[in-house]
N, C-alpha and C positions, 0 to 999 in steps of 0.2 A: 429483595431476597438477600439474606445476609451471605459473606459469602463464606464457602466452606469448599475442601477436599473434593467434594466432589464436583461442584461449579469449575475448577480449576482444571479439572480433567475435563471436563465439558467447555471448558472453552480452548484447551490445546488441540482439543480434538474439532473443534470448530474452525479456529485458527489451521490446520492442517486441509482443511475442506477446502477455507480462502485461497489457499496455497495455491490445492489443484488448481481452481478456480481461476486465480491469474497465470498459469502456466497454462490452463487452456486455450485466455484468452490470446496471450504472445503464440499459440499456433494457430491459433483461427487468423487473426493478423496477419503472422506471416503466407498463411496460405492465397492471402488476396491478393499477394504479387505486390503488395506497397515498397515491401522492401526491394525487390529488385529495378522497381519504377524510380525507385530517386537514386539506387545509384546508380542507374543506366545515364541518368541526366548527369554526371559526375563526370569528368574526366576519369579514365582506368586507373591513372596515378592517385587519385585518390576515392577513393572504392571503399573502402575501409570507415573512413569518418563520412562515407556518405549512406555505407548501412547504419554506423554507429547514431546517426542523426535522424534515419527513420525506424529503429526501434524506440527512440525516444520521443519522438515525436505519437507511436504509435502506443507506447507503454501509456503515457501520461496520462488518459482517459481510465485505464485500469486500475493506477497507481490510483487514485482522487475515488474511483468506486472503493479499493482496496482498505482505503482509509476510514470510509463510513461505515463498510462491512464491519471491520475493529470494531468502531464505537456500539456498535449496533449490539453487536454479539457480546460486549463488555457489560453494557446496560442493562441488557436481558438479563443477563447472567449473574448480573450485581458483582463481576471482581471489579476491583479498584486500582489504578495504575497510576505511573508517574508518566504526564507525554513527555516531550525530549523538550517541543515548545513552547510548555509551562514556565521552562527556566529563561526565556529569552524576551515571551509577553505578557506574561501575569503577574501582577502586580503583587509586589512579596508583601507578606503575612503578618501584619504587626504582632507583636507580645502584647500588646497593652490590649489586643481584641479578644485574645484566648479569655484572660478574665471573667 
């Protein structure tokens, strides 16, 4: 599907859905009580990097959904993007291939 104006509004509005989507999941998480189970295991004095280590640890399954949802709704949709880690593993683009 080529993309156009309207695809583009159709995937911010997509992408806004994603949104909810992983802010529901960081309350369904924290409602299991995970985050208060590891900082309980934590010394008081540090409480703080022991919640910041169980929303991370509890994000990161969302985060990896979050990321295919993207592609997913990109593809459909046919926009076209730059990823951030195209610049770091993909092999740059000869001029002599454009030809």
């Amino acid at each position: 599907m080529p993309e156009t104006s309207h695809n583009k509004v159709l995937h911010h509005i997509a992408t806004g859905f994603g949104l909810l989507g992983l802010f529901g999941y960081y309350l369904l998480m924290e409602q299991t009580g995970f985050h208060e189970w590891i900082t309980a295991l934590l010394p008081e004095k540090y409480s703080g990097s022991g919640l910041m280590l169980a929303i991370m640890i509890t994000m990161t399954p969302g985060f990896f959904c979050w990321k295919y949802y993207n592609r997913w709704v990109e593809k459909t949709l046919g926009v076209k993007g730059k990823y951030y880690e195209d610049g770091f593993y993909k092999e740059p683009e000869n001029k002599s291939d454009k030809k």
